[in-house]
C-alpha beads as a LAMMPS data file, in Angstrom:
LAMMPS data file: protein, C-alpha beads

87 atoms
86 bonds

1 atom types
1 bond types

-500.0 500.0 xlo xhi
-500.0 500.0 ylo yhi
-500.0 500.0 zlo zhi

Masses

1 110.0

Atoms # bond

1 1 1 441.202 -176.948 -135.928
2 1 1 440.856 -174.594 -139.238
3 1 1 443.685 -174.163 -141.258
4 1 1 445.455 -171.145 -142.243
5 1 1 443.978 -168.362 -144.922
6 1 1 445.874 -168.202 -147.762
7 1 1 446.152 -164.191 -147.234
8 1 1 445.896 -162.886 -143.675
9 1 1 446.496 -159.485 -143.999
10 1 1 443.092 -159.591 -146.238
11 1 1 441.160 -160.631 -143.701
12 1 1 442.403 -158.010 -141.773
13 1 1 441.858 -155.852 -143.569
14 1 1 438.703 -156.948 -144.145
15 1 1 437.699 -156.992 -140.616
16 1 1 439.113 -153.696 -140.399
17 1 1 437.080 -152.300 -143.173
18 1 1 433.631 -153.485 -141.678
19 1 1 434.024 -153.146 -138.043
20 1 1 435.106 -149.113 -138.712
21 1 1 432.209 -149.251 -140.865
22 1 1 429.714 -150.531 -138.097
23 1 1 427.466 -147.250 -136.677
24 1 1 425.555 -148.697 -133.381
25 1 1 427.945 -151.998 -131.533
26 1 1 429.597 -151.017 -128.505
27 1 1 433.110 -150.512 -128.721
28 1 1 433.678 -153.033 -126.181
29 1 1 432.147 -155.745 -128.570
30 1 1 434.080 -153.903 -131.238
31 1 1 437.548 -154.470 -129.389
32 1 1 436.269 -158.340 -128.586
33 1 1 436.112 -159.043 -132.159
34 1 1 439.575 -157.123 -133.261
35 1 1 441.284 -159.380 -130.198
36 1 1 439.854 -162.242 -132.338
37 1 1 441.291 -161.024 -135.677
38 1 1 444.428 -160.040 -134.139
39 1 1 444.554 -164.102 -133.164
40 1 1 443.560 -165.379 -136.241
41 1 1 440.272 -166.303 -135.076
42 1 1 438.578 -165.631 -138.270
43 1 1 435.149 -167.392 -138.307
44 1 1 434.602 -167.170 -134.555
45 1 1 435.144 -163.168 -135.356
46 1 1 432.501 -163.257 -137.892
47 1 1 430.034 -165.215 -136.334
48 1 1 430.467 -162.807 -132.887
49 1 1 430.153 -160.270 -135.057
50 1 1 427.364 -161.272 -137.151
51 1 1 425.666 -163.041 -133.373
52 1 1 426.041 -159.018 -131.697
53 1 1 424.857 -156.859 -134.733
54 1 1 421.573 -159.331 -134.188
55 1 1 421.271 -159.127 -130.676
56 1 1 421.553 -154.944 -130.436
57 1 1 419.505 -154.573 -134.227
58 1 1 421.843 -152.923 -135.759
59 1 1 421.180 -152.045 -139.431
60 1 1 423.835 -152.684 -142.043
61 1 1 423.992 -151.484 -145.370
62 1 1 423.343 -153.531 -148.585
63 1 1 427.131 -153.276 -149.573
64 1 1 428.411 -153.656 -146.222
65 1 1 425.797 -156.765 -145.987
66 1 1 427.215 -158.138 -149.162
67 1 1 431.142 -157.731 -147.810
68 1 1 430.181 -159.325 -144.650
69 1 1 428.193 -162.426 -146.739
70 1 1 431.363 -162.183 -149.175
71 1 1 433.773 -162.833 -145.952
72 1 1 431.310 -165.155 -144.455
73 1 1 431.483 -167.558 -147.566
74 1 1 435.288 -167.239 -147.822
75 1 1 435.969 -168.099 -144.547
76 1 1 432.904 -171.144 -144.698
77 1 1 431.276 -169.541 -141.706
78 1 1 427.752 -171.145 -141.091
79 1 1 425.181 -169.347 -143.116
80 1 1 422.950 -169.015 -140.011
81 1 1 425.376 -166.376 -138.597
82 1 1 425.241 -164.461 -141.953
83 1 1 421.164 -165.276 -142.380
84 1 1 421.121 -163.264 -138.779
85 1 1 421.722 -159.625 -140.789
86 1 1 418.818 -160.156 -142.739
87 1 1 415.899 -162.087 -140.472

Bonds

1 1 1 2
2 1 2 3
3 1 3 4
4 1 4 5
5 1 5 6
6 1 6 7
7 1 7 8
8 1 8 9
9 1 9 10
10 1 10 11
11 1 11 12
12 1 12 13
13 1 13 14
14 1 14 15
15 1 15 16
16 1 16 17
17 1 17 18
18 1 18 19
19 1 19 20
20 1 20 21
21 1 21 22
22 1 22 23
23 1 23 24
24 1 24 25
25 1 25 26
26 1 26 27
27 1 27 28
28 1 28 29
29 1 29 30
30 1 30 31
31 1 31 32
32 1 32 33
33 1 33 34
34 1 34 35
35 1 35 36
36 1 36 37
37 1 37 38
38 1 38 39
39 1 39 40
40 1 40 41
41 1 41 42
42 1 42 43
43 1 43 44
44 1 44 45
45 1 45 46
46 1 46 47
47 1 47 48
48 1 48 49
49 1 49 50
50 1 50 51
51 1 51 52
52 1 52 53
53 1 53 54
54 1 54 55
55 1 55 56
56 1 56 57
57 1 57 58
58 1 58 59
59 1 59 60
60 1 60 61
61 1 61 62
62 1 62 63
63 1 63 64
64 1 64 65
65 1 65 66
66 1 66 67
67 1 67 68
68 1 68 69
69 1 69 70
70 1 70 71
71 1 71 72
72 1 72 73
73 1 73 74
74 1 74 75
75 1 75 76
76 1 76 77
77 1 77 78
78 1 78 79
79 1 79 80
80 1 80 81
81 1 81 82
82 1 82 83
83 1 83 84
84 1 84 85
85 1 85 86
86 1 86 87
């Protein structure tokens, strides 16, 4: 069991922020990962996330890169998820 982010509405936000910012993931993956957030299922969120935009290739920007590795290490997701954007 993880314990609770010290600022929620962050992470939404967050979340929010990259998934609008995605250009190429299905909007049925999208919605998968917001039903995650909307749970407070933080890491499995990012690591779905992270797992998807590797399996359909889809390019991300430096900066969004770095927000996603920024969220990654505040929520102690598993570097292999993040190390996914960039193999």
């Amino acid at each position: 069991m993880t314990s609770e982010p010290t600022n929620p509405g962050h992470l939404v936000h967050e979340f929010h922020f990259i998934i609008d910012s995605v250009v190429g993931l299905p909007e049925g993956d999208k919605e998968r990962i917001e039903d995650l957030v909307r749970v407070g299922e933080w890491q499995i969120a990012l690591e779905n996330l992270c797992t998807q935009l590797h399996e359909y290739d889809v390019k991300v920007s430096p900066d969004l890169l770095s927000k996603i590795s920024e969220l990654g290490r505040e929520l102690k997701v598993a570097e292999r998820y993040r190390n996914l954007l960039t193999s």
